[in-house]
C-alpha positions in Angstrom: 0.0 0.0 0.0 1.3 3.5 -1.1 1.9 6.1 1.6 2.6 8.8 -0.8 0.4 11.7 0.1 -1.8 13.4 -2.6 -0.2 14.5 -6.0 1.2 17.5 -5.7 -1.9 19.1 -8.5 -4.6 17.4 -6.1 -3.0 20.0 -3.8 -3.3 22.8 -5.7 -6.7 22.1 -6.9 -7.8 22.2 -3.1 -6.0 25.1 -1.9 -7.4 26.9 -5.4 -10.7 25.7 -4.2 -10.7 27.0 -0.7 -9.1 30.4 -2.0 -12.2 30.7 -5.0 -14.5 29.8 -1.3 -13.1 32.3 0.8 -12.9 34.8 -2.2 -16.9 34.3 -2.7 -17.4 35.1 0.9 -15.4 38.7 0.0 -18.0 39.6 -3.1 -20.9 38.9 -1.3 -19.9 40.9 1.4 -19.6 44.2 -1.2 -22.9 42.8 -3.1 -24.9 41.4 -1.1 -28.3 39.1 -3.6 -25.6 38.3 -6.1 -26.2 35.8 -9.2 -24.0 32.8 -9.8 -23.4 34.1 -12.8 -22.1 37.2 -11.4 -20.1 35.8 -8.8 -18.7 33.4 -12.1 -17.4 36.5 -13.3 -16.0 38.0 -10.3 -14.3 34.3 -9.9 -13.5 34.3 -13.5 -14.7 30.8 -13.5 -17.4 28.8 -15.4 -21.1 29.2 -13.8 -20.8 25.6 -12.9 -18.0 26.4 -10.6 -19.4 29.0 -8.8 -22.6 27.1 -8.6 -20.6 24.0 -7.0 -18.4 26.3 -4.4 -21.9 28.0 -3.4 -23.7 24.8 -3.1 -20.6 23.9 -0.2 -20.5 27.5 1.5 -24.6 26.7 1.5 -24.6 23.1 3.3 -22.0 25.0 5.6 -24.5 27.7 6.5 -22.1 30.3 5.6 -24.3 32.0 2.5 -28.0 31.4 1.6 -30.0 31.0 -1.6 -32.8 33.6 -2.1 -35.7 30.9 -3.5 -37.6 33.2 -5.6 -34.9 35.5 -6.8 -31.7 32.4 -7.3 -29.1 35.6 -5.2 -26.7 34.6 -2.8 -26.4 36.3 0.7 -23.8 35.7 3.3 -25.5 33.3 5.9 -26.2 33.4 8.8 -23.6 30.6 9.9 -21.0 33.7 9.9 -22.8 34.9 12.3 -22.0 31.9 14.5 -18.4 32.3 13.1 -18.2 36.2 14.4 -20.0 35.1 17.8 -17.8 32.8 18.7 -14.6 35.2 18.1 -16.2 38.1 20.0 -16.7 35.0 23.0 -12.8 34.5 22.5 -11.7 38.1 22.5 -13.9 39.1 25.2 -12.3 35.9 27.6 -8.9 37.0 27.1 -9.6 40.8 27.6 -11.5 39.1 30.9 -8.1 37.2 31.6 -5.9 40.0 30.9 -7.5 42.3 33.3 -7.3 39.3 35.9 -3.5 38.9 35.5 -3.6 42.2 36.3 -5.5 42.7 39.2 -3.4 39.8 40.2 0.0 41.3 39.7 -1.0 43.8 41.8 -0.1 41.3 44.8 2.0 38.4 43.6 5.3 39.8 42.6 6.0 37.7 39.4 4.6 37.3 35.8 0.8 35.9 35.5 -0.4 34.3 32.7 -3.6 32.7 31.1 -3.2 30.4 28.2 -5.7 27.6 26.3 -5.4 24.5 25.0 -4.6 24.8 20.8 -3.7 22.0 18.5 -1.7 20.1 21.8 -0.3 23.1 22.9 -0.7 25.7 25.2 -1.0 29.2 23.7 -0.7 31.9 26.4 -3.9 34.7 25.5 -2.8 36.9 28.4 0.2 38.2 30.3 1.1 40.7 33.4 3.9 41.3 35.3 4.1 42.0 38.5 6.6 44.3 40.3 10.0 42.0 40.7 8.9 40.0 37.4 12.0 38.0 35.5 12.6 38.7 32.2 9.6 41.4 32.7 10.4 42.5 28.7 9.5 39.2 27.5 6.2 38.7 26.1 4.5 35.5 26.1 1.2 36.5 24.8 0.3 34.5 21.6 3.2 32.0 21.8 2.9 28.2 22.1 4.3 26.9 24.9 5.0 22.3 25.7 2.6 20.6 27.2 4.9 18.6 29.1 7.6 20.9 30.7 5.0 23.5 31.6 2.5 24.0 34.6 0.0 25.5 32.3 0.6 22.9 30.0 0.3 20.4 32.0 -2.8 21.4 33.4 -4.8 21.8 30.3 -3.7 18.5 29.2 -4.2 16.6 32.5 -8.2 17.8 32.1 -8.3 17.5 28.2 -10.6 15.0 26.6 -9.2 11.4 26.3 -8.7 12.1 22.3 -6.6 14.8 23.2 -4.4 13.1 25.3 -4.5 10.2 23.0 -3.5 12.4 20.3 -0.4 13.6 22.7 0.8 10.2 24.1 1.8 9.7 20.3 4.2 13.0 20.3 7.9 12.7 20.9 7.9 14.4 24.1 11.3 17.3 24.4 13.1 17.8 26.7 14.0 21.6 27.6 16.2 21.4 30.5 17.8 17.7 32.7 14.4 17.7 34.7 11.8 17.8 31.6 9.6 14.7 31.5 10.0 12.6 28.3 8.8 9.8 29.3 4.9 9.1 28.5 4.3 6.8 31.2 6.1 9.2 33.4 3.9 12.5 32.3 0.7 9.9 32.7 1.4 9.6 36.7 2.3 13.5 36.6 -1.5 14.2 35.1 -3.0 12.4 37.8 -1.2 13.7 40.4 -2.3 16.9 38.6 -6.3 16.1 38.7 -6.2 14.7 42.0 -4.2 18.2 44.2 -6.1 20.1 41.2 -3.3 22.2 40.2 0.1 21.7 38.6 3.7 23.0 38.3 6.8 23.2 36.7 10.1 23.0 38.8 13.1 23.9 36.3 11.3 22.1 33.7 10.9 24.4 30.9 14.2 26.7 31.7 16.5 26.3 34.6 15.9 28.2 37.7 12.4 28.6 36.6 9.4 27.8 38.6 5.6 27.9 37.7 2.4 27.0 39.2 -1.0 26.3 36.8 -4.6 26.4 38.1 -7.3 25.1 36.1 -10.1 28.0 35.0 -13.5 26.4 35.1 -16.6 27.8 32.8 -19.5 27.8 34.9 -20.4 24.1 33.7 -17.1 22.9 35.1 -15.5 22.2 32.1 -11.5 23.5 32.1 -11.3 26.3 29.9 -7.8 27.5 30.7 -4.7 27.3 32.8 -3.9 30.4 35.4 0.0 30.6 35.8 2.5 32.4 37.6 5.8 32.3 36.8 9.0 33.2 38.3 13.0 32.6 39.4 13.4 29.4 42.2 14.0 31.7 45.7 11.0 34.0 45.2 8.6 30.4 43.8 10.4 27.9 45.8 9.0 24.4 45.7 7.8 24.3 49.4 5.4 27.5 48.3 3.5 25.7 45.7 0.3 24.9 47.6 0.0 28.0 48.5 0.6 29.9 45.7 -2.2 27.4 44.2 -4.3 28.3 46.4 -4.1 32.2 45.9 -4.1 31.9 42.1 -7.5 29.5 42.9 -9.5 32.3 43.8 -8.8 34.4 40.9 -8.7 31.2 38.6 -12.5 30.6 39.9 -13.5 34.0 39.3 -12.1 34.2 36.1 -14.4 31.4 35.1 -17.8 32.5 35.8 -17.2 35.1 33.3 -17.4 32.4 30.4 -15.9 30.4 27.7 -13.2 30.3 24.9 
């Protein structure tokens, strides 16, 4: 059995597909109850084309079919689209201002990240006043799963796909105390759902520490990861519970103000 992937003009005939898609999406947003025939000649395409990209935007929800006139409109399934980006954006402008209130009396850096594509992606940041590395800015990158508290949270209460999906990753190792080991990271995710936080103890850089709440949507489901991270003598290991504990009650907070 071949385990070439697709010919290289299959590819091109996709990609050209979803551009004419997304490029359909653009003229009916400047004319709004257009033909297929004019959006043919916007595409420069063959009016079966356009017909056969509008027919998939349609079973998508994304435009709709006047039935007495044959027009196209955008649909209402963009709508859904938009929604659901406000949701995001208004969650991380929720999470920013926690870190920040936050800051205010935990000297070191707090972060909230999420759970993308098995790995965490930090969607706020805020130092507080004797922050390391205070210029660095962690807002928008990815960070491990396994050598990171906030990773290691969002993965220890991710769906059993998504940890499925991990266990199959080569796991990295960052500094000598990074777990690589599956089996190994398994016990640390339990340990992790059973005290209900997690950390990171030189894991990801040496003389680092972090501690990782869970963030809880009002149905209980884990929605993010509150962190704080900072140099070994100001977060020293016998301070983790603690430090859990304080970042809990913002974590919890944080939560009842919705969902990614």
């Amino acid at each position: 059995m071949s385990l070439a992937g697709p010919p290289a003009a299959e590819k091109a005939g996709s990609n050209q597909s979803v551009d004419r898609a997304l490029t359909i999406l653009q003229v009916l947003a400047r004319h709004p109850d257009a033909t297929v025939g004019a959006v043919a000649r916007e595409l420069n395409v063959h009016k079966s084309t356009a017909s056969r990209l509008l027919a998939a935007l349609e079973r998508h929800g994304l435009v709709t079919q006047s039935a007495w006139r044959g027009t196209y409109s955008l649909g209402f399934g963009l709508v859904r689209l938009a929604g659901a980006v406000t949701a995001q954006s208004s969650f991380a402008q929720a999470a920013q201002q926690a870190c920040e209130e936050l800051s205010r009396s935990l000297t070191d850096t707090l972060n909230v990240a999420i759970l993308d594509d098995l790995a965490a992606v930090n969607i706020a940041q805020a130092s507080g006043s004797a922050a390391l590395y205070r210029a660095r800015e962690y807002v928008g990158h990815r960070t491990p799963l396994n050598a990171t508290s906030s990773g290691k949270v969002l993965l220890a209460f991710a769906d059993e796909l998504t940890r499925s999906e991990y266990r199959r990753m080569k796991l990295e190792r960052y500094t000598d105390r990074t777990i690589t080991d599956h089996d190994a990271l398994d016990e640390e995710l339990e340990r992790v759902r059973r005290r209900g936080w997690g950390y990171s103890h030189q894991e990801w850089e040496d003389r680092l520490n972090a501690i990782a709440v869970p963030v809880r949507d009002p149905a209980g489901q884990v929605i993010a990861a509150m962190t704080i991270t900072g140099p070994e003598h100001r977060l020293p290991f016998e301070d983790f519970e603690e430090i859990a504990a304080r970042l809990r009650t913002a974590a919890d907070q944080l939560g009842l103000q919705g969902g990614v």
